[in-house]
C-alpha positions in Angstrom: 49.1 14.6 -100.8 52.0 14.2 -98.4 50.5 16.8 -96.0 46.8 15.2 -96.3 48.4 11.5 -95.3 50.5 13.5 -92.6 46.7 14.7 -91.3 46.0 11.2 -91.1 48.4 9.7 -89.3 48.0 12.7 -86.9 44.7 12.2 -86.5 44.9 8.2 -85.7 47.3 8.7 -83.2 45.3 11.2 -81.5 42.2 8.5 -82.1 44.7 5.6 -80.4 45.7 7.4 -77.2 41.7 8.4 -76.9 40.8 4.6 -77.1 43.7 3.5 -74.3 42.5 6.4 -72.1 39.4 4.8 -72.4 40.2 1.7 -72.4 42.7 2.3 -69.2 40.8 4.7 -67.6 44.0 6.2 -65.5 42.1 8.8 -63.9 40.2 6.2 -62.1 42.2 5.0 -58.6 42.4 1.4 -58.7 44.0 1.2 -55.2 43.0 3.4 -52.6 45.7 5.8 -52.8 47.6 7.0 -55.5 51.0 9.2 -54.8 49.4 11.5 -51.4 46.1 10.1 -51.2 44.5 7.6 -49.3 41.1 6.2 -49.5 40.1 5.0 -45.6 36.5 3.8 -45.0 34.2 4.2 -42.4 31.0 3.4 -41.0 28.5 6.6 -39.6 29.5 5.4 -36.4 31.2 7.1 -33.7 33.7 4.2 -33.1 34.7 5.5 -36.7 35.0 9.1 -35.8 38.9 10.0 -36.2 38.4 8.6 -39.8 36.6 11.6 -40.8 38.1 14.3 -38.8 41.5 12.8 -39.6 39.9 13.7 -43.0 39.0 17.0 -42.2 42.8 17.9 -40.5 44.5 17.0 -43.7 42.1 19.2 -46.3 43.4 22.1 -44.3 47.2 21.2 -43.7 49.9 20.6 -45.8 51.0 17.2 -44.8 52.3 15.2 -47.4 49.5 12.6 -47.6 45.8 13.5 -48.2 43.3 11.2 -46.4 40.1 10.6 -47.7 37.4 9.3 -45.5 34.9 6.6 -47.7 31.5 6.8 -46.0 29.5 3.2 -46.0 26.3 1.9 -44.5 27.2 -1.8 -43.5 30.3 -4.0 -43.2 29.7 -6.9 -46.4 30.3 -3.5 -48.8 33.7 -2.6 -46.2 34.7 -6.1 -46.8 34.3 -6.5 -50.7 36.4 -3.3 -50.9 39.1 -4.6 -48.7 39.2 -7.9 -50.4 39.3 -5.9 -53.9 41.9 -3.5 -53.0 39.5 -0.5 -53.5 40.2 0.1 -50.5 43.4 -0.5 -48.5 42.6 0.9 -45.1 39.2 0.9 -43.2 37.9 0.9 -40.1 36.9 -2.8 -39.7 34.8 -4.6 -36.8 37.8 -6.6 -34.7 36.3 -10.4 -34.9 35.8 -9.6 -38.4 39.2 -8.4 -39.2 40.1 -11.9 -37.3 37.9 -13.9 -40.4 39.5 -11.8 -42.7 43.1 -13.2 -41.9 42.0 -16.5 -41.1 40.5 -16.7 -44.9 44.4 -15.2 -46.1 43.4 -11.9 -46.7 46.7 -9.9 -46.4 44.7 -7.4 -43.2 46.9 -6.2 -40.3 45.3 -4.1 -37.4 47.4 -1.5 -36.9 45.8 1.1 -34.2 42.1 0.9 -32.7 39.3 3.6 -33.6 37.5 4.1 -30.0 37.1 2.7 -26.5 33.5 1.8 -25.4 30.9 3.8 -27.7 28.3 0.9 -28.5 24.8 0.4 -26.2 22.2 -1.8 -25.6 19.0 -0.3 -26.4 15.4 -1.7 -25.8 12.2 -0.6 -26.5 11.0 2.2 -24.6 8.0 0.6 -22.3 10.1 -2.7 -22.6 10.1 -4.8 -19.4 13.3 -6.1 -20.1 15.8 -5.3 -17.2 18.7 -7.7 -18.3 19.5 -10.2 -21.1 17.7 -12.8 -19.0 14.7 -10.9 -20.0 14.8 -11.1 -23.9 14.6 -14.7 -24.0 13.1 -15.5 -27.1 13.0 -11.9 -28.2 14.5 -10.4 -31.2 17.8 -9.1 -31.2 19.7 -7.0 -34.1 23.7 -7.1 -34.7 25.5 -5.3 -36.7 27.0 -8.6 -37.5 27.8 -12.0 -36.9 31.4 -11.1 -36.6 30.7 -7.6 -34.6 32.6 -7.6 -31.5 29.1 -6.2 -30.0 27.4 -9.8 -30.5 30.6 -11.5 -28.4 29.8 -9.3 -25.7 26.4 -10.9 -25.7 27.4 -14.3 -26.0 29.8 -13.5 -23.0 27.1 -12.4 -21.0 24.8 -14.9 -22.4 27.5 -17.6 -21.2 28.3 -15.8 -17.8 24.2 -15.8 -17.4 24.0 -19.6 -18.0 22.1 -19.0 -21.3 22.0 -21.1 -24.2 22.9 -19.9 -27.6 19.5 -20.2 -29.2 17.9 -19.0 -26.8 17.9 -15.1 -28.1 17.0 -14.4 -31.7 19.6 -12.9 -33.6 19.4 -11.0 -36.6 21.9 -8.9 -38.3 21.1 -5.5 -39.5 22.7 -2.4 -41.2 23.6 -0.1 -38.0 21.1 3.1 -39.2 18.5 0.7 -40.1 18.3 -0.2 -36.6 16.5 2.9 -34.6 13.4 2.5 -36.8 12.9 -1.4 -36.3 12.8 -0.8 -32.8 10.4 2.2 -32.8 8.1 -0.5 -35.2 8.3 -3.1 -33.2 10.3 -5.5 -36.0 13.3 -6.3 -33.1 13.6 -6.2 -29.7 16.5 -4.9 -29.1 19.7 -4.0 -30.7 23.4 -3.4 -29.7 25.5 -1.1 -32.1 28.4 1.5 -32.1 26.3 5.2 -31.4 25.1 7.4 -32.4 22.4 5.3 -33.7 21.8 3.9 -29.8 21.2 7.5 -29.0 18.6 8.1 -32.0 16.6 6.0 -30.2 17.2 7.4 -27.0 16.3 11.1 -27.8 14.1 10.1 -30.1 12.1 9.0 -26.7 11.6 5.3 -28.6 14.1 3.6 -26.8 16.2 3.4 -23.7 19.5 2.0 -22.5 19.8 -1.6 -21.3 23.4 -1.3 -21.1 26.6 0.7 -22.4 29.3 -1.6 -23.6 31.4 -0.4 -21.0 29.5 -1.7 -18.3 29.4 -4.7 -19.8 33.2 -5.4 -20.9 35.6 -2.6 -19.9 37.8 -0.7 -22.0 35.3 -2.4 -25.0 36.9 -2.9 -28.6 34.5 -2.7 -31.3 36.3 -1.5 -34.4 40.2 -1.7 -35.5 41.9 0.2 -38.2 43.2 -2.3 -40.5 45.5 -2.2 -43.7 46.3 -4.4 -45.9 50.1 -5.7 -46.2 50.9 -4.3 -49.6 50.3 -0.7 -48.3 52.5 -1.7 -45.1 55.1 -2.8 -47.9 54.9 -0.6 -50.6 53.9 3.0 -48.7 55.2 2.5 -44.9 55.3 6.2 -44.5 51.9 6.3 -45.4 50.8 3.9 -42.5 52.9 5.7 -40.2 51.1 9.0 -41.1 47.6 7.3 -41.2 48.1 6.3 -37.3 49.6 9.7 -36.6 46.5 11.6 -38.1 44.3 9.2 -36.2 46.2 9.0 -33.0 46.1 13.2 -32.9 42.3 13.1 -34.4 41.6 11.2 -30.9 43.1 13.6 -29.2 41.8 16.5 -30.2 38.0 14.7 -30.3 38.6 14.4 -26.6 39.6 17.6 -25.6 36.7 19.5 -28.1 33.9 17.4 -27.8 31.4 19.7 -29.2 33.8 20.9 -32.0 34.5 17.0 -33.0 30.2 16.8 -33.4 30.3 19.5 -35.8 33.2 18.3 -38.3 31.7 15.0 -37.8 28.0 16.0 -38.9 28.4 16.0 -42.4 30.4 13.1 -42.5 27.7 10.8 -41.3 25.0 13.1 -42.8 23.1 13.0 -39.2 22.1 15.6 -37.1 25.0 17.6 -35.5 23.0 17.7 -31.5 22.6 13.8 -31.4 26.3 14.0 -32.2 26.8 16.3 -29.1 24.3 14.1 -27.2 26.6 11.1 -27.5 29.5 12.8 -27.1 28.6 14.2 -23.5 25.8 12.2 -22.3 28.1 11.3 -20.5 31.1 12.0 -20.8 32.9 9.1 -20.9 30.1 6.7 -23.6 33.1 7.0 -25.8 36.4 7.7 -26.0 39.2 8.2 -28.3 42.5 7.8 -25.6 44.6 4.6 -24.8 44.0 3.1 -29.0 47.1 0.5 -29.0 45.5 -3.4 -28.7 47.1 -5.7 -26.4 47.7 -8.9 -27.4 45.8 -10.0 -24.9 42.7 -8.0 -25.3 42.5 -9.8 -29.0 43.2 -12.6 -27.2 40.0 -12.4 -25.3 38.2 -10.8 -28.5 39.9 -14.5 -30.0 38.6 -16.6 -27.4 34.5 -15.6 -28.0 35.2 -15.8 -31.8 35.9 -19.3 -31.3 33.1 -20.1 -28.5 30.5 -18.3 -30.8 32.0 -20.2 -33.9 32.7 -17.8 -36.5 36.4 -18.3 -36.1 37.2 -22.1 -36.1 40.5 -22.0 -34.6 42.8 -19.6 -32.8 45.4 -17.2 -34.9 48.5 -16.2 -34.9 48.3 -12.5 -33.1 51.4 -11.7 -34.3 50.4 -12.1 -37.9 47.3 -10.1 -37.5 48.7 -6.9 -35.4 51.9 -4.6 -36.6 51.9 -1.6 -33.8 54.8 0.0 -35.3 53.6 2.5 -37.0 52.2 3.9 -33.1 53.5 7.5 -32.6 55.0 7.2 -29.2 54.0 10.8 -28.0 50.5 11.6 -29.2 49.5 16.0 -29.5 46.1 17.1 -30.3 45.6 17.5 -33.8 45.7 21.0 -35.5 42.6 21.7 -36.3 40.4 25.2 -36.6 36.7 23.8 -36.6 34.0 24.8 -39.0 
């Protein structure tokens, strides 16, 4: 008897550490790391590039943090994951990162993803040959808070344009080759390679690159939130390392960067290569630490085009201390 009620007890114990597994689910990550790993998300995009190949660097090293790269298709999903904690470090569009902070979410950029990288594109047989031209036309944005629609309303301004006078609409970044190619928008103005589609796809053409438009452009920001900073500093500083070396080693292998990067963003590895040579210099992945008075500027337009209603405190939004101060290529042997 004493053995059979031993049995019992055995059994409801066992029974009672199922249930809190369950119940607790611990193999589940709740934030986005847990000891050495760290969740980081990114958009198909190659302003977003040294997230994945920063990705693929550490699954071949042994560094002592594991980055994992957390593909999505549009920034509302980025944001919900950020404001959650899912996530505690993403790529993040730089007015947006601005609403972010002004709405007390604990966000500070830390490092930028890219330099230039987003085009213009119209319609192939369009007559368009500046913004003057698609007056009344349809126009898609990644978002209201993309630093691609500032641009616009900074040429818009500097062309004595009114605000209404260009249909916006915002629109998932890969959704945006096909509208064009049906005739549903206009135009569009995105980080690549989803410009390029367009262009090879011999549906579109260029308008204008970003960089022609507003030099040394800033679309995207790597962001993290405070508690990260706070609890796991050495994380952040090896984050920015890994990305500040990705960069580097993007730029000096080109075509090698294309290939990790393929099936990352689950697109084809030549339009890849297209955009990351045609020309040279559509993108690049040197000279990543803000100023204060870039944001400044990225500040200013926020506030002109109303989605921020009043300037912030840089300081509060920006902690560059985690910069490496000499920045070496990455160590990576490509696919």
């Amino acid at each position: 008897m004493r053995s059979f009620w031993l049995r019992v007890a055995a059994v409801t114990a066992c029974a009672l550490v199922v249930l809190s597994l369950l119940h607790h689910k611990p193999w589940q990550v709740k934030r986005s790391y847990a000891g050495a790993q760290l969740g980081v998300g990114f958009l198909p995009v190659t302003c977003h590039l040294t997230c994945p190949v920063t990705d693929f660097a550490t699954r071949t090293t042994t560094t002592s943090t594991r980055f994992v790269s957390q593909r999505f298709s549009e920034f509302p999903t980025v944001v919900e994951a950020l404001k959650s904690r899912e996530l505690d470090a993403t790529f993040l569009l730089a007015p947006l990162a601005m609403v972010l902070r002004a709405q007390g979410v604990p966000v500070k950029i830390v490092y930028l993803g890219h330099r230039d990288g987003s085009t213009v594109m119209v319609a192939k047989h369009s007559t368009a040959r500046s913004l003057r031209d698609l007056r009344g036309k349809t126009f898609a944005r990644p978002s209201k808070f993309s630093n691609q629609y500032l641009v616009i309303v900074k040429v818009m301004e500097d062309e004595g344009m009114k605000p209404d006078e260009i249909n916006f609409v915002d629109m998932p970044p890969p959704d945006m080759p096909s509208a064009l190619a049906a005739g549903a928008i206009d135009a569009y103005f995105v980080g690549e390679p989803h410009a390029a589609k367009a262009e090879v796809s011999g549906t579109g053409r260029v308008l204008y690159h970003a960089k022609d438009l507003w030099p040394r452009f800033i679309s995207c920001v790597l962001v993290v939130r405070e508690e990260l900073i706070n609890e796991k500093p050495e994380v952040v500083r090896d984050l920015v390392r890994g990305i500040a070396e990705s960069g580097e080693w993007a730029e000096q292998n080109r075509l090698a960067a294309a290939k990790v990067a393929a099936p990352y963003y689950r697109q084809d590895q030549k339009l890849l290569e297209y955009v990351l040579t045609q020309p040279p210099d559509r993108v690049s992945y040197r000279m990543l630490t803000p100023t204060k008075d870039e944001l400044g500027e990225i500040m200013k337009y926020a506030i002109k085009a109303g989605i921020l209603q009043k300037p912030i405190d840089i300081d509060q939004l920006v902690d560059l201390r985690f910069i490496p101060e000499t920045i070496e290529p990455a160590r990576i042997d490509a696919p």
